[in-house]
C-alpha positions in Angstrom: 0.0 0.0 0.0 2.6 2.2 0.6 3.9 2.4 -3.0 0.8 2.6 -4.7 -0.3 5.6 -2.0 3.5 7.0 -3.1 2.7 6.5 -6.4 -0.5 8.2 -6.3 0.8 11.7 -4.8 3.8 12.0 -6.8 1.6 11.6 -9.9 -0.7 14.1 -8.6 2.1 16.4 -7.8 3.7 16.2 -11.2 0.2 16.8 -12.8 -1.6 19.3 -10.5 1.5 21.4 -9.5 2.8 21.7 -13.5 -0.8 22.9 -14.1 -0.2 25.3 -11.1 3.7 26.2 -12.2 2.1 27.2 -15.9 -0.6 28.6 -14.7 0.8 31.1 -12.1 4.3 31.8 -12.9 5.0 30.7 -16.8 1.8 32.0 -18.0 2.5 35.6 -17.1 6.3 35.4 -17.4 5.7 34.4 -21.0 2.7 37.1 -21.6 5.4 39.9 -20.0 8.3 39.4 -21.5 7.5 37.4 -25.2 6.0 38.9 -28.5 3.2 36.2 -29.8 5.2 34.6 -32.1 8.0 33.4 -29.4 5.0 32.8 -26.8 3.4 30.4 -29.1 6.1 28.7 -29.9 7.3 28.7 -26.2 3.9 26.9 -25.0 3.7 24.4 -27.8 7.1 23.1 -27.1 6.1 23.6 -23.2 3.1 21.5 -24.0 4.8 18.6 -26.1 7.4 18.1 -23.0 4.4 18.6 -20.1 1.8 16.5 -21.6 3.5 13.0 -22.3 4.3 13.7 -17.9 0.1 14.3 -17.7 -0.3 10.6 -19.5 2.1 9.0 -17.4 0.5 10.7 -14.7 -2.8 9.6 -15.5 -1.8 5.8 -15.2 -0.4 6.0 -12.1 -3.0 7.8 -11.0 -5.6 5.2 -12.3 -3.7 2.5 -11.9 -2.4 2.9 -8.2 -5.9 4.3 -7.1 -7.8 1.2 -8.5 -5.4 -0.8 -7.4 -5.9 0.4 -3.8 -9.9 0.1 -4.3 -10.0 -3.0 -5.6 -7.0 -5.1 -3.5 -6.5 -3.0 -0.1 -10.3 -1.5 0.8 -12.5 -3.9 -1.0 -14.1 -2.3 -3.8 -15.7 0.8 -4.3 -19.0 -0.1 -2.2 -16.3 -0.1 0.7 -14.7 3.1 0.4 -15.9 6.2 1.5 -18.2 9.2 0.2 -15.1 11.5 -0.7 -13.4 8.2 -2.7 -16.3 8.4 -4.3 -16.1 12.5 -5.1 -12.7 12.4 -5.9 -13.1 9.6 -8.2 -15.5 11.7 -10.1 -13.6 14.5 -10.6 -10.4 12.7 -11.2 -12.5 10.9 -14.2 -14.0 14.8 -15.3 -9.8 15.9 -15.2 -9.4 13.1 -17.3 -11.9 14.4 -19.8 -10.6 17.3 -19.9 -7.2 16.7 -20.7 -8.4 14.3 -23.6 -10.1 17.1 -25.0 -7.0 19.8 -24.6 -4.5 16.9 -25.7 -6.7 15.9 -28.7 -8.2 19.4 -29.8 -7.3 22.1 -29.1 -3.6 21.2 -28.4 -3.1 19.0 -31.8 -4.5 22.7 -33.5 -2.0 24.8 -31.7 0.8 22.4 -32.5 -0.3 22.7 -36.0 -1.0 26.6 -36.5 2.2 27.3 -35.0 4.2 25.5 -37.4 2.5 26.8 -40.3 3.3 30.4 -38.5 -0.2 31.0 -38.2 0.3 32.8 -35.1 -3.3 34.3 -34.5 -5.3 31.1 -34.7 -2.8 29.0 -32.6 -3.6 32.2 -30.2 -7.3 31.2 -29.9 -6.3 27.8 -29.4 -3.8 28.5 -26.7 -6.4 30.4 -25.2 -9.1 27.7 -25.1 -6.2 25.5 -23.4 -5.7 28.2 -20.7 -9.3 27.8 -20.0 -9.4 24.4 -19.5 -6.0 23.9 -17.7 -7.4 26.4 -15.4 -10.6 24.1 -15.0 -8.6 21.2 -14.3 -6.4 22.9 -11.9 -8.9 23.8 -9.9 -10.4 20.5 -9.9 -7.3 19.4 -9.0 -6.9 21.8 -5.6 -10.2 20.4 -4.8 -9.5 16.8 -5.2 -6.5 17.7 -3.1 -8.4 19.4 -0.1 -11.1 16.5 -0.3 -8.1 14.3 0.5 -7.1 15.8 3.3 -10.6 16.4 4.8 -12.8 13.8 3.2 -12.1 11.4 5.8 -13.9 13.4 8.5 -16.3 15.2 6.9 -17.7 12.6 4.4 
């Protein structure tokens, strides 16, 4: 159990606190100091070295948290309310990101290397939305952690 828990957090640090990283201190740093051309270009290569982290993220995150359903509590009629809640939203993050990843991010890739710098603008746009939906979902699926097991 105590790999698989192990497993668990540092895949939800590498995802949740990249999100956070881009988010809060890339995002503007980039906005501040880069003309769109170098932004856009900056971000896509961001993206292609973040994201394949996200899917390995992902499976761990799955994997070690089925894993602990299924073999240490029982199955999921065992566990408790917030397994339940964070479950959800873990499965809604996972939506998400298969949307950014296959949309919107396969656009940006593609409008920046045909320099068209204003679309892959309204795509990275629509990513920043969506990251910042998923980040929040994942500060929330963080607190639940720490105070689901007394309150739910």
């Amino acid at each position: 159990m105590t790999l698989a828990i192990t497993l668990h957090v540092l895949a939800a640090v590498v995802w949740v606190g990249g999100m956070f990283f881009a988010y809060m201190a890339l995002r503007p740093a980039a906005a501040a100091v880069l003309e769109p051309p170098l932004r856009l270009t900056l971000w896509s290569k961001v993206f292609s070295l973040f994201f394949p982290w996200v899917w390995v993220s992902i499976f761990a995150l799955f994997g070690s948290g089925y894993w602990m359903v299924i073999y240490i509590f029982g199955g999921f009629a065992q566990v408790g309310t917030y397994v339940h809640i964070m479950h959800g939203l873990a499965i809604i993050m996972l939506l998400v990101f298969l949307h950014v990843y296959y949309a919107p991010y396969k656009r940006l890739k593609q409008f920046v290397a045909d320099k068209n710098f204003p679309e892959a603008g309204k795509k990275l746009a629509q990513i920043r939305v969506l990251i910042a939906i998923n980040l929040c979902l994942g500060l929330l699926i963080l607190i639940i952690v720490n105070v689901g097991q007394r309150l739910f």
